[in-house]
C-alpha positions in Angstrom: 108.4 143.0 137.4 112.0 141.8 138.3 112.7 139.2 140.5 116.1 139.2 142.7 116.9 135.2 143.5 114.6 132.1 142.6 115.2 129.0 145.2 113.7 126.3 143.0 114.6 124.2 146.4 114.1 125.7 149.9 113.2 124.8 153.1 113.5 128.0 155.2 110.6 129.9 154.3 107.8 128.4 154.8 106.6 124.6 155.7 108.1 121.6 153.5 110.0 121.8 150.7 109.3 124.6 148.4 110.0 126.7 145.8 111.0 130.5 146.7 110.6 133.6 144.5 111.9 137.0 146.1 110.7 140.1 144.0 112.4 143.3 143.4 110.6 146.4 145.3 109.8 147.5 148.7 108.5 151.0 149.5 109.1 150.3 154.0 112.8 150.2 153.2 112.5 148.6 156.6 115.7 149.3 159.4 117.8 146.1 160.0 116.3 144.3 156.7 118.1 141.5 155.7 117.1 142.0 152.2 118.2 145.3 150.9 119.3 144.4 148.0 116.0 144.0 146.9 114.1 147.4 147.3 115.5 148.8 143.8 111.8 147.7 141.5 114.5 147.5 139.0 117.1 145.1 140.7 117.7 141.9 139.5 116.2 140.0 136.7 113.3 140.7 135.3 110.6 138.2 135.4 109.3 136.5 132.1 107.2 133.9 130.8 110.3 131.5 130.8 110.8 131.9 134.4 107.0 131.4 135.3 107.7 127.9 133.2 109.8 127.4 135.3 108.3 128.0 138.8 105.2 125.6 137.3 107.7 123.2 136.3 109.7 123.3 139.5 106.2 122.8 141.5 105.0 120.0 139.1 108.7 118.2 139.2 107.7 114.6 141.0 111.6 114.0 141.4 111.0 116.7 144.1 107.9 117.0 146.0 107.3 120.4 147.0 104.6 121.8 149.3 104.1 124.9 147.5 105.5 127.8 146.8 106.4 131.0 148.7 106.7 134.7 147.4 109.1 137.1 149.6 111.3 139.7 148.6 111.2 142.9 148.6 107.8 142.9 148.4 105.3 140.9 146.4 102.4 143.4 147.1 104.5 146.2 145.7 101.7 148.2 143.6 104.1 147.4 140.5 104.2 143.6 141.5 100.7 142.7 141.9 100.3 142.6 138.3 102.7 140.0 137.8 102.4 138.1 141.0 98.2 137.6 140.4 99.2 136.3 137.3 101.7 133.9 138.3 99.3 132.8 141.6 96.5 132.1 139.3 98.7 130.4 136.9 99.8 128.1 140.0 96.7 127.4 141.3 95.6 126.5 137.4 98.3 124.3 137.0 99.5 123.0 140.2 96.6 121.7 142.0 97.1 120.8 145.7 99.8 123.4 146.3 99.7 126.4 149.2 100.9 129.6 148.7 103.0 131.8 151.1 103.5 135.3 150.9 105.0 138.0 152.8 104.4 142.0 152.8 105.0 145.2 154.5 102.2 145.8 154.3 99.0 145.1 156.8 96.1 142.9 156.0 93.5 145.5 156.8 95.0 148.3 155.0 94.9 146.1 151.4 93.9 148.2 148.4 91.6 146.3 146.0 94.5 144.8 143.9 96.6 143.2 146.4 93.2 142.2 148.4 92.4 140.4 144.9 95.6 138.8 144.9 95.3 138.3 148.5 92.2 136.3 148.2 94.1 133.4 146.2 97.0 133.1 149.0 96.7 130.1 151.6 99.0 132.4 153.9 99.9 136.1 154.4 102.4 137.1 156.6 101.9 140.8 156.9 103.5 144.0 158.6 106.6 145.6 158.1 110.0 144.0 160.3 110.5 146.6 163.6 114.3 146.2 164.7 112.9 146.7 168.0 110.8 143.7 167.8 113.5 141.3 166.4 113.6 138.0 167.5 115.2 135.3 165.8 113.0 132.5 167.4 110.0 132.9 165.9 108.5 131.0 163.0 108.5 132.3 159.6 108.5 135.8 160.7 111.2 138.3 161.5 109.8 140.3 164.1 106.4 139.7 166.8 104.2 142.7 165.1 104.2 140.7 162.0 101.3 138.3 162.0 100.7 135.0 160.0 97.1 134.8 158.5 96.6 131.4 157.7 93.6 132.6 155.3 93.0 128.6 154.1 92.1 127.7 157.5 89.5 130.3 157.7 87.8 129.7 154.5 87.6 125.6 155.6 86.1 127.1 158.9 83.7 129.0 157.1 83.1 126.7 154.2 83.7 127.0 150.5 80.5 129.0 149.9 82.0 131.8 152.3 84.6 134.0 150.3 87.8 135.1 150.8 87.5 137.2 154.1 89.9 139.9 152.9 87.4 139.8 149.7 84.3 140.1 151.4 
């Protein structure tokens, strides 16, 4: 996997202060993106084990408290990114207890294939659906466009209790 920019400090995308990953990759090559320069799943640098160190390191850091962490892009449920995004979600729930996750995709909840759904499934929030020009609107929250909806998926499992899994999973 590459990666395009790292924001070890941000507080655009997503609540509180956080750290930001944007990968390399997107097959929706959406009109009006403000991110082209991530669709190439070769752009940018690619990801390692030294820059996972880091993100954990960032999110651990008690000089700055961050919320959690956020995964944009491109797109982090590019079939050639899940690989390497599971493994750096499981590594920050592992080691960084008491953070959320954010991520946001092209692609829609209900049309998951098992892969992302298992990376899906350790996400506190999923914004999901590609950005429509047409649908623009600078106003909302964490979202470019109105189609694109915000699953807050920790909500729902504290609704449902911790014995009810994932309901992308299930």
């Amino acid at each position: 996997m590459h990666y395009h920019q790292y924001y070890p400090v941000d507080v655009v995308n997503g609540p509180g202060t956080r750290a930001t990953l944007f990968v390399s990759g997107c097959e929706h090559q959406c009109p009006g993106c403000y991110n082209q320069s991530t669709w190439r799943l070769d752009g940018g640098k690619p990801f390692d084990e030294a820059m996972s160190d880091r993100v954990i390191r960032d999110l651990k850091d008690p000089r700055i408290k961050r919320r959690g962490l956020s995964l944009s892009g491109g797109d982090p449920l590019h079939p050639a990114n899940v690989p390497h995004v599971l493994a750096l979600v499981r590594r920050v729930r592992a080691e960084c207890p008491g953070k959320d996750i954010w991520c946001w995709t092209g692609y829609l909840l209900g049309e998951l294939t098992p892969a992302q759904r298992e990376l899906v499934c350790l996400l506190d929030v999923l914004v999901d659906g590609k950005f429509e020009k047409g649908l623009a609107d600078p106003g909302l929250l964490w979202r470019g466009s109105s189609n694109q909806i915000i699953h807050d998926l920790a909500l729902w499992r504290a609704q449902q209790g911790e014995r009810i899994p994932c309901q992308v999973c299930s």
